[in-house]
C-alpha positions as CSV (number, residue, x, y, z in Angstrom):
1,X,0.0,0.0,0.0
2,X,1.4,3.5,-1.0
3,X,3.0,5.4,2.1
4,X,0.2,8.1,1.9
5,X,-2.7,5.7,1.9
6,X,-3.8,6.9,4.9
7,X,-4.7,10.3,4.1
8,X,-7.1,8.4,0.8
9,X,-10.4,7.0,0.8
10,X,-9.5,2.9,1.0
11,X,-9.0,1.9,-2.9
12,X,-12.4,-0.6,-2.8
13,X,-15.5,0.7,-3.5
14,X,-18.6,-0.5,-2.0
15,X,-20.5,-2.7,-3.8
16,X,-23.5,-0.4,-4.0
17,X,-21.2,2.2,-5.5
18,X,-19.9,0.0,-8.3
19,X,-23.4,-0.9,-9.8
20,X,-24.5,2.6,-9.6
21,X,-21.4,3.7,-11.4
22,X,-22.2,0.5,-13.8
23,X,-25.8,1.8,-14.2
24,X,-24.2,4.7,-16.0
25,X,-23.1,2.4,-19.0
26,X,-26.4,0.9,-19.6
27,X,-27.9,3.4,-21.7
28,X,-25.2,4.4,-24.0
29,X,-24.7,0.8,-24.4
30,X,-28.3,0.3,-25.4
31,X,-27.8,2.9,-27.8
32,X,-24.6,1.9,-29.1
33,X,-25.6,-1.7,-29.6
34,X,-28.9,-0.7,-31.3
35,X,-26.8,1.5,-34.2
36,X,-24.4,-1.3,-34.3
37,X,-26.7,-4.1,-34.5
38,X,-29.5,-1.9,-36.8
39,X,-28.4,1.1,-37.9
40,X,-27.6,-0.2,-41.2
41,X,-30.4,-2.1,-42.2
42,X,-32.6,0.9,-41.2
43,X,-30.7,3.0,-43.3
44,X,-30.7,0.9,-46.4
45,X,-34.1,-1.1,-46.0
46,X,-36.3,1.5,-44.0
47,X,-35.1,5.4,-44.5
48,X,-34.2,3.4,-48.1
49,X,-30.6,5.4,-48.4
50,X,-28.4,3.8,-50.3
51,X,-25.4,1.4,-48.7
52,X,-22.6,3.5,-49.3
53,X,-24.2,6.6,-48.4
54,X,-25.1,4.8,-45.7
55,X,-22.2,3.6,-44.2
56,X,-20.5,7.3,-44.8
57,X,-23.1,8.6,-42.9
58,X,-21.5,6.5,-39.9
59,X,-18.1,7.1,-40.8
60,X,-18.5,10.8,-40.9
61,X,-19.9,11.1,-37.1
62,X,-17.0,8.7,-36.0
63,X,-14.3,11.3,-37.9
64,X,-15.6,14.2,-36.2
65,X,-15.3,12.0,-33.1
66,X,-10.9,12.6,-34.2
67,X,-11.6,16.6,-33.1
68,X,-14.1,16.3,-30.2
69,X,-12.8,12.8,-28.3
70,X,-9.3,14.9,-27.5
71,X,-11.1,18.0,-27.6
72,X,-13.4,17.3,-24.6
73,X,-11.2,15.1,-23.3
74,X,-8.9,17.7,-22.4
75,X,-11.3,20.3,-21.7
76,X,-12.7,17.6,-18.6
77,X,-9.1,17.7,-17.6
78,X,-9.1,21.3,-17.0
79,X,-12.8,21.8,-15.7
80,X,-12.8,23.0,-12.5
81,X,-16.2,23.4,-10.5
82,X,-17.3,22.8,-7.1
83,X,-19.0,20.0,-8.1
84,X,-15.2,18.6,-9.5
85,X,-14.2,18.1,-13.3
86,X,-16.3,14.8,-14.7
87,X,-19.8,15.3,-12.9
88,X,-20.8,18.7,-15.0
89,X,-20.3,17.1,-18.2
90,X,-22.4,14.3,-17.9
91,X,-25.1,15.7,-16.2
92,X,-25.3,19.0,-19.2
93,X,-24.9,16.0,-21.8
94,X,-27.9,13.2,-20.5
95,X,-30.9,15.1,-22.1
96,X,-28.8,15.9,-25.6
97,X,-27.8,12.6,-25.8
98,X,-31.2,11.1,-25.4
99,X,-32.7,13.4,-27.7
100,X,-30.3,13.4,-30.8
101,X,-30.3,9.2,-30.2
102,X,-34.0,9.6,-30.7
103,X,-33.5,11.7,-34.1
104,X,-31.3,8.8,-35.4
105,X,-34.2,6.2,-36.2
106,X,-36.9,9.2,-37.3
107,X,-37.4,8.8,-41.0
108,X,-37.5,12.7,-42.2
109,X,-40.8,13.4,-43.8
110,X,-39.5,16.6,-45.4
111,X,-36.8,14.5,-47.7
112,X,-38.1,11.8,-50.0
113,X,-36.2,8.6,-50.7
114,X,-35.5,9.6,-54.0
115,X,-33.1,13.0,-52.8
116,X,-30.6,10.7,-51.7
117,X,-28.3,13.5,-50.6
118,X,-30.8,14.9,-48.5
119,X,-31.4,11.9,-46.4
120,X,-27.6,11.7,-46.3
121,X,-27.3,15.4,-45.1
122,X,-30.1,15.0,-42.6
123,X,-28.7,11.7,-41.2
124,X,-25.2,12.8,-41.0
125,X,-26.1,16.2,-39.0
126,X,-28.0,14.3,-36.9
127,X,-24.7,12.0,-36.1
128,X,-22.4,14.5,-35.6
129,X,-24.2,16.1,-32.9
130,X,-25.4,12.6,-31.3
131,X,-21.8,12.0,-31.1
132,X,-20.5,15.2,-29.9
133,X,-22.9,14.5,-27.0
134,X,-22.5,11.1,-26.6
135,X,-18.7,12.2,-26.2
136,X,-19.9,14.2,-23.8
137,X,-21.4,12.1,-21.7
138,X,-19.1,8.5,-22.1
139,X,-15.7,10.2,-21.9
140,X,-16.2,12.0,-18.3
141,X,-17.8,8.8,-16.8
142,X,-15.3,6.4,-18.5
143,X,-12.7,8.5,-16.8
144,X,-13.9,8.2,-13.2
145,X,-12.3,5.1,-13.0
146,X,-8.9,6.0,-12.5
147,X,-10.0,8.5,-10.1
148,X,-12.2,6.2,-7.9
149,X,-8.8,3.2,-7.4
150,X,-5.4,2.7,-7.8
151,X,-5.7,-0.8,-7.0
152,X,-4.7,-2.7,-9.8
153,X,-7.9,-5.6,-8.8
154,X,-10.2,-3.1,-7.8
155,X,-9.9,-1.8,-10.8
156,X,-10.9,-5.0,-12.5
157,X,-13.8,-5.0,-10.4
158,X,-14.9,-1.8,-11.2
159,X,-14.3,-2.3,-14.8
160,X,-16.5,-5.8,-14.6
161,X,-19.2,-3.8,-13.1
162,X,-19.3,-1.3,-16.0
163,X,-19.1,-3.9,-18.3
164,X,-21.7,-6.3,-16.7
165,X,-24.1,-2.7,-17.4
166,X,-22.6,-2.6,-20.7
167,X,-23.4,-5.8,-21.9
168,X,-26.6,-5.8,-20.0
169,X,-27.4,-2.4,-22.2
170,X,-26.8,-4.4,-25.0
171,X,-29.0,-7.3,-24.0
172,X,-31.8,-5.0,-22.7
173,X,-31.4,-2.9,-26.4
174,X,-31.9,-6.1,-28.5
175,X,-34.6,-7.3,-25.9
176,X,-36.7,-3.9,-26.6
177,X,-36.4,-4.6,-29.8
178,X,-37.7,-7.6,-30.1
179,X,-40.9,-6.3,-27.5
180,X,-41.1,-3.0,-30.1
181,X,-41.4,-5.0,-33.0
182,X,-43.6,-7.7,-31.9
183,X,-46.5,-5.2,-29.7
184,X,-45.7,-3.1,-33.4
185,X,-46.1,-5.5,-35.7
186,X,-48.5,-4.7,-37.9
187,X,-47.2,-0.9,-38.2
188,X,-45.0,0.9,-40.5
189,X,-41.5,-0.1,-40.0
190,X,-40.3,3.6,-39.6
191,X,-42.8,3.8,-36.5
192,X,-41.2,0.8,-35.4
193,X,-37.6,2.3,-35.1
194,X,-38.9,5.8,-33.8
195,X,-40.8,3.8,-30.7
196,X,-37.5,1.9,-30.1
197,X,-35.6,5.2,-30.3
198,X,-37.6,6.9,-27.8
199,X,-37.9,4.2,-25.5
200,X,-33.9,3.3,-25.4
201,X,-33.8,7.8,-25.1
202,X,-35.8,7.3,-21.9
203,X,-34.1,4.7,-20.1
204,X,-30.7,6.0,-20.8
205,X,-32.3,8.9,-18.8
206,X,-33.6,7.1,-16.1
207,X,-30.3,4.4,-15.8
208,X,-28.0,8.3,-16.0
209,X,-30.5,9.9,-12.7
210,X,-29.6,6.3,-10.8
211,X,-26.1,6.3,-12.2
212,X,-25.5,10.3,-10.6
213,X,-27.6,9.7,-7.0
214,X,-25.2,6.5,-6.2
215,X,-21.7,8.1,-7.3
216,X,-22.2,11.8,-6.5
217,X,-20.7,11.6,-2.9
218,X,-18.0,9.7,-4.1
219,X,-17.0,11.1,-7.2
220,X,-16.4,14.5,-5.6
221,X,-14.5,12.9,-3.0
222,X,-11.9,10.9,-5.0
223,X,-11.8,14.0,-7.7
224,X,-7.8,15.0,-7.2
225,X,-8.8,18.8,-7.9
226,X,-11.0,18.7,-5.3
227,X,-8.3,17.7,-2.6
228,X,-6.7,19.4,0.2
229,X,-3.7,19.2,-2.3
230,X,-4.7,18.9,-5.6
231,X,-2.1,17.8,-8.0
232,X,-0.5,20.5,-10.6
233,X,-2.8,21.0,-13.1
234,X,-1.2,19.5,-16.4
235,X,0.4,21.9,-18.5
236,X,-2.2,23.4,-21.3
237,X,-1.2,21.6,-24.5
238,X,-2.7,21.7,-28.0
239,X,-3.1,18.8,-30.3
240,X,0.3,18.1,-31.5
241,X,1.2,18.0,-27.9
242,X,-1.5,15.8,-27.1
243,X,-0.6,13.0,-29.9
244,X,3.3,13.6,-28.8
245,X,2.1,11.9,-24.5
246,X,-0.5,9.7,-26.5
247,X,2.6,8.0,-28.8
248,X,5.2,8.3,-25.9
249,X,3.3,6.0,-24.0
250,X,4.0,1.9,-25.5
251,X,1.6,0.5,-23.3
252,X,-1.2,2.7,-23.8
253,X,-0.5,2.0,-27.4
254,X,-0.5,-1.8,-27.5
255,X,-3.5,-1.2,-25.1
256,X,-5.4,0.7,-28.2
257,X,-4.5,-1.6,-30.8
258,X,-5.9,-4.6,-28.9
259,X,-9.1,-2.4,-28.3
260,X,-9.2,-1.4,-31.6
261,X,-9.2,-5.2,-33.6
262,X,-11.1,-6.2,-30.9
263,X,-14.0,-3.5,-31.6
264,X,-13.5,-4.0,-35.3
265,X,-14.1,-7.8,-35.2
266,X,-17.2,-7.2,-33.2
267,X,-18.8,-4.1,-35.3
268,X,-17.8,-6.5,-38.5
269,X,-19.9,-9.3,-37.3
270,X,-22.6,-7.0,-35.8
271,X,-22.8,-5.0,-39.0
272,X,-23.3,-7.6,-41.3
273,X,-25.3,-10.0,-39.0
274,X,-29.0,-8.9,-40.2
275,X,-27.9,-9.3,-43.8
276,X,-26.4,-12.8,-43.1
277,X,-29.7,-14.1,-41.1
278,X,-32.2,-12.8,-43.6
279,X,-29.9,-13.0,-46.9
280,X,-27.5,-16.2,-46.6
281,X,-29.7,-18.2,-44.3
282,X,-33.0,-17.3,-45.6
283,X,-34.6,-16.3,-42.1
284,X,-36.5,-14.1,-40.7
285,X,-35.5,-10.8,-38.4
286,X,-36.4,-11.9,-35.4
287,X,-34.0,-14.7,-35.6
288,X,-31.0,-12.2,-35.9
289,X,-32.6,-10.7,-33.2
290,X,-32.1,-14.0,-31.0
291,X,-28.9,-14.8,-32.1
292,X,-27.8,-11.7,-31.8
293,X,-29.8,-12.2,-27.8
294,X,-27.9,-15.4,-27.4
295,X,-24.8,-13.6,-27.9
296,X,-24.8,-10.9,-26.2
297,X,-26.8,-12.6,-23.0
298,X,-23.8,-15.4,-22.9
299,X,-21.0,-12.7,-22.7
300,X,-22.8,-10.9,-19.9
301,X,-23.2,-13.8,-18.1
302,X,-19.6,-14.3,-18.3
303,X,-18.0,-10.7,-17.2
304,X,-18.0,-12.1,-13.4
305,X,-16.4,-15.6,-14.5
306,X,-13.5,-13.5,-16.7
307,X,-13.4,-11.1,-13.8
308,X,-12.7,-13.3,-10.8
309,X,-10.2,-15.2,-13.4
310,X,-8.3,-12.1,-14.2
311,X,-7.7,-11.2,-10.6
312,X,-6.1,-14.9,-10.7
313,X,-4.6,-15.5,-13.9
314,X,-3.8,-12.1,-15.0
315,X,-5.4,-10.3,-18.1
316,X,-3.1,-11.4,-20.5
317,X,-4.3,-15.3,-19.4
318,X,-7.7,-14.2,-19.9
319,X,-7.5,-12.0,-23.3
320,X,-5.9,-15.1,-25.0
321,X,-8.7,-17.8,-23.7
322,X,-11.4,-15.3,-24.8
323,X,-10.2,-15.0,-28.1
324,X,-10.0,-18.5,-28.7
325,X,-13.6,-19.0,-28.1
326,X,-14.3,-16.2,-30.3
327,X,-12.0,-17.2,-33.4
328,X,-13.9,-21.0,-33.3
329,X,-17.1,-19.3,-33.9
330,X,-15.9,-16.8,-36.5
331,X,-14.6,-19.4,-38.6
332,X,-17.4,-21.4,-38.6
333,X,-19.9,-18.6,-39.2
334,X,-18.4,-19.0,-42.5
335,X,-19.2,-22.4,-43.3
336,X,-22.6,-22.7,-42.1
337,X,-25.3,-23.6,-44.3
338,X,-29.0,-22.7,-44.8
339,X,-30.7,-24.9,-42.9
340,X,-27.6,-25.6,-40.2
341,X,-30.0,-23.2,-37.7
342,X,-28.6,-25.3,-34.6
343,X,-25.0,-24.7,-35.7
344,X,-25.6,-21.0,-36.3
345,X,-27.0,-20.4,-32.9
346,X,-24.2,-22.8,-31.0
347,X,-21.7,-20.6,-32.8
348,X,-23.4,-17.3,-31.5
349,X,-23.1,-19.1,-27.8
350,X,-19.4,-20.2,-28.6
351,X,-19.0,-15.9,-29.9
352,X,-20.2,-14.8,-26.3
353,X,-17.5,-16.1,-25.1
354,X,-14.8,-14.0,-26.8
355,X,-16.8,-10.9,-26.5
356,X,-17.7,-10.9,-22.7
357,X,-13.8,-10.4,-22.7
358,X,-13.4,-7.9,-25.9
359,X,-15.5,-5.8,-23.1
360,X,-13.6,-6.6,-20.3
361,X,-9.8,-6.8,-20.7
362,X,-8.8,-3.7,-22.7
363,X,-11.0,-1.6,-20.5
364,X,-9.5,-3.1,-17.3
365,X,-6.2,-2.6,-18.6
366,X,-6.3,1.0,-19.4
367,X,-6.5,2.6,-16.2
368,X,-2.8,1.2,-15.8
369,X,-1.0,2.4,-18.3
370,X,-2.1,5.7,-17.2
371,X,-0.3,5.4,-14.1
372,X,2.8,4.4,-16.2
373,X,2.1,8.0,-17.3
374,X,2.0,9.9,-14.4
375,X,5.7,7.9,-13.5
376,X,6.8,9.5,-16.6
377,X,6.3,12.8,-16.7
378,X,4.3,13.4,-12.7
379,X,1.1,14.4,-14.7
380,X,-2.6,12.8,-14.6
381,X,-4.2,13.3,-17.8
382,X,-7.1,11.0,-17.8
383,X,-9.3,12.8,-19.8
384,X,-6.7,13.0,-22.6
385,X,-5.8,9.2,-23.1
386,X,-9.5,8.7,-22.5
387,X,-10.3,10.8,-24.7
388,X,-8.4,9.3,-27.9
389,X,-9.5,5.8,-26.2
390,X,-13.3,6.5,-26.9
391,X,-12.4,8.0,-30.3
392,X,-10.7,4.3,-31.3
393,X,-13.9,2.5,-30.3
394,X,-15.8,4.9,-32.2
395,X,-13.7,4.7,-35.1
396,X,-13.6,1.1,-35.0
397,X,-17.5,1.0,-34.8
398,X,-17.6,3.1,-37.7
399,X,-14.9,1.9,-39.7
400,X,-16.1,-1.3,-39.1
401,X,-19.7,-0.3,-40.7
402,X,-18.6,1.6,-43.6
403,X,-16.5,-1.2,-44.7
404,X,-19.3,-3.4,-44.5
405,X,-21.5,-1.0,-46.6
406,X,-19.0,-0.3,-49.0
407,X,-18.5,-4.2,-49.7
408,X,-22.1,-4.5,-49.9
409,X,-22.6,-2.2,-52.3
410,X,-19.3,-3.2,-54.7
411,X,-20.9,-6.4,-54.6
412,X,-24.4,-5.5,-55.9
413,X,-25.8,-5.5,-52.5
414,X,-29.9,-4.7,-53.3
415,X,-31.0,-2.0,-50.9
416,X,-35.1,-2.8,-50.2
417,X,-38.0,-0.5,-48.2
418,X,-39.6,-3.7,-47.0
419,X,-40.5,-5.6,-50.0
420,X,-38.3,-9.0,-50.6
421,X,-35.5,-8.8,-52.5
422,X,-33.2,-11.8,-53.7
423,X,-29.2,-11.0,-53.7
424,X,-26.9,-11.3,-56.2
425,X,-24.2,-14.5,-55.6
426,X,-21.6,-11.7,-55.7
427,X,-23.5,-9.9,-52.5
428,X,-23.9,-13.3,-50.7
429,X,-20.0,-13.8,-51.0
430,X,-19.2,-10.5,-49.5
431,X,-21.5,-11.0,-46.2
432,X,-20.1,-14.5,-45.9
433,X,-16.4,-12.8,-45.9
434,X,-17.8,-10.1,-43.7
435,X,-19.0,-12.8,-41.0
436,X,-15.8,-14.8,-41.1
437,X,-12.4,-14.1,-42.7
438,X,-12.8,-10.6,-42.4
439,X,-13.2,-10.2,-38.3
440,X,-10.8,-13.5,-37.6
441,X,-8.0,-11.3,-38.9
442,X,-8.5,-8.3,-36.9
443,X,-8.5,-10.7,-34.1
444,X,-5.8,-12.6,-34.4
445,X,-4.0,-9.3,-34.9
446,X,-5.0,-7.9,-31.7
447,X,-3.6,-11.6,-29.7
448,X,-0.4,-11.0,-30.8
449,X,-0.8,-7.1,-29.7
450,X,-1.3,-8.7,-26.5
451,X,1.2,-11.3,-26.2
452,X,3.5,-8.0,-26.2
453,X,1.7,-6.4,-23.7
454,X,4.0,-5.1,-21.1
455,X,2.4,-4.2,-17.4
456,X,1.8,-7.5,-15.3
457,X,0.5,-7.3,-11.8
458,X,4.2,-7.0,-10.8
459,X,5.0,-4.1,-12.9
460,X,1.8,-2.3,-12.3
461,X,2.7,-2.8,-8.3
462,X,6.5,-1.8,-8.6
463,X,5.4,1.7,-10.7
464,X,2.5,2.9,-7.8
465,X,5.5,1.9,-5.4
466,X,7.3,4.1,-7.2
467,X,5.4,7.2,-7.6
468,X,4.2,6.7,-3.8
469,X,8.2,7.4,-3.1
470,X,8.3,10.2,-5.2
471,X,5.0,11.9,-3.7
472,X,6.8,10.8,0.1
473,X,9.4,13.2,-1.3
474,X,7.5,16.2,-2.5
């Protein structure tokens, strides 16, 4: 324990604490996994916009995400309230959030199908400010973490909890859905989406109010600027600076990289999951809706299983068994038949596996390397490696979707408004590629980013040993 212990809060949270901090998670996670998992197919098959405008529409939110990620990032860093430096930006950024989610799944009556540049424009406005709110709200909370333990288990803990509300937001989003679209069934599938919309808006609300009450106390207690002595406050640097601390810093690096094949694996699969259900296997929607259920309900399941590993194993141990699990199923996705239904659900059981962890690890390793940091150069900057952090996943989710769409569409993909359409052999190649060749690669590039991982339990203990001697100094 670090000489100046003492004069801290103990490093574990109460268990009460945790979940409400977790509760914070669970809307944007609904939202997030209801654009991965749908946000496509509406596009192309409900607001009827083309798949490569499509797919650009999500890449372009994601790219403004490269300004406002560091941009608010660093602005957190450097808030400085009575109510400390994270609270205030998610509590302005709740009500935005909800509302510009909600605009998302609204088909515009003022823009016809056929001006396919104005339901681009319209649908990429509405992204850019969804996301600079959603930025807004993710980043700060995200970046409590670091603040609330310096433990390096607790920390695994605390991430687990988030996670366990993440992946529970992503069950809970694919759950609505399936309740939305059955109690809706007979109506238009634009009212559909905008009922799901508003319904994911107003939990995110609700989980946000729960998430506040049960961390308030402690968030303004653990805030370092709120302290009898507050750290320096780091140095005000623009965004050369910024990249120049993000690219000094290996581990944070390696810790991206694994993040960021991870993410990309995922949003592949998600991305082109509806079209594989209803396209190659010939299915209905609401069996991608339960596969995609049985996935993501197996990998929440899981989080406390990896969790009480990694505190045993190590992360490492636990990245590489996830990824195991998750490289079997991808493969096989590719193979499967029509007709193999059985195999194509034991494979989305096999995938939950491998993504419980893609939640878990990278996130539980971050907090870490920021400590590695702070050794280097006796700064906290949370907000900045956060902040480039949530702009990978972003990216990845986006880059991830637009090369889906823009395969789809090279290969004669048919975009549809509900009528049946039946694909080109060219299109039902590139969503078999997209299900299995394409996301096995990303992950087997972020196993070897991980067998060269650096900071072990040992290492992370010898660097807050460490920086407690340099603070026992002055």
């Amino acid at each position: 324990m670090p000489a100046d212990a003492a004069a801290l809060p103990p490093d574990r949270l109460p268990a009460r604490t945790r979940l409400a901090y977790g509760a914070g998670e669970l809307g944007p996670a609904m939202a997030g996994s209801t654009m991965v998992f749908f946000q496509l197919v509406f596009l192309t098959n409900v607001a009827g916009l083309r798949a490569d405008l499509a797919g650009a529409v999500l890449l372009i939110g994601k790219i403004w995400d490269g300004v406002n990620d560091p941009l608010i990032g660093w602005l957190s860093d450097h808030t400085r309230t009575r109510w400390g430096r994270r609270l205030p930006w998610i509590v302005l950024s709740a009500i935005p959030f909800a509302l510009f989610f909600w605009l998302q799944w609204i088909v515009p009556g003022f823009v016809s199908t056929e001006n396919q540049l104005g339901l681009f424009a319209y649908y990429a406005l509405v992204s850019l400010v969804f996301n600079t709110f959603y930025t807004g709200l993710t980043l700060p909370h995200n970046a409590l973490t670091p603040e609330f333990s310096r433990d390096y288990d607790e920390r695994s803990r605390i991430t687990a909890s988030r996670m366990a509300f993440s992946l529970g937001g992503s069950v809970g989003g694919l759950v609505l859905s399936v309740v939305v679209f059955k109690l809706l069934a007979s109506a238009p599938p634009a009212q559909q989406y905008a009922t799901l919309g508003a319904a994911i808006s107003l939990v995110a609300v609700l989980a946000l109010a729960v998430c506040l009450a049960g961390i308030w106390r402690t968030a303004l207690a653990r805030d370092p600027s709120l302290s009898a002595t507050p750290p320096p406050p780091a140095p005000r640097v623009g965004l050369a600076e910024q990249w120049r601390i993000l690219t000094g810093n290996r581990p944070y690096l390696i810790v991206c990289g694994i993040y960021l094949f991870s993410w990309l694996a995922m949003q592949f699969t998600a991305s082109i999951l509806p079209f594989y259900v209803a396209s190659w296997m010939g299915l209905p929607a609401v069996q991608f809706q339960l596969l995609a259920l049985t996935v993501q309900v197996t990998a929440l399941a899981l989080i406390p299983a990896w969790a009480w590993l990694s505190v045993r194993a190590g992360k490492k141990a636990v990245y590489f068994a996830g990824m195991s699990f998750w490289l079997v199923a991808q493969a096989g996705l590719f193979f499967v038949q029509p007709g193999q239904v059985a195999l194509m659900y034991s494979l989305g059981f096999v995938a939950g596996f491998g993504i419980s962890v893609c939640y878990l690890i990278p996130n539980a390793m971050l907090p870490d390397t920021m400590e590695y940091d702070e050794l280097r150069t006796g700064q906290r900057r949370e907000g900045i490696f956060y902040g480039f952090f949530v702009f990978l996943q972003k990216t990845s989710l986006a880059l991830g979707t637009f090369v889906v769409g823009q395969a789809l569409a090279a290969a004669g993909y048919l975009s549809s408004t509900g009528e049946t359409v039946t694909q080109p052999d060219s299109a039902l190649t590139a969503i078999r590629l997209a299900i299995g060749p394409l996301p096995a690669l990303a992950l087997l590039i972020g196993i070897a980013l991980t067998a060269i991982y650096p900071i072990t339990r040992a290492r992370h203990a010898e660097i807050l040993r460490e920086l407690a001697a340099r603070r026992a100094h002055g």
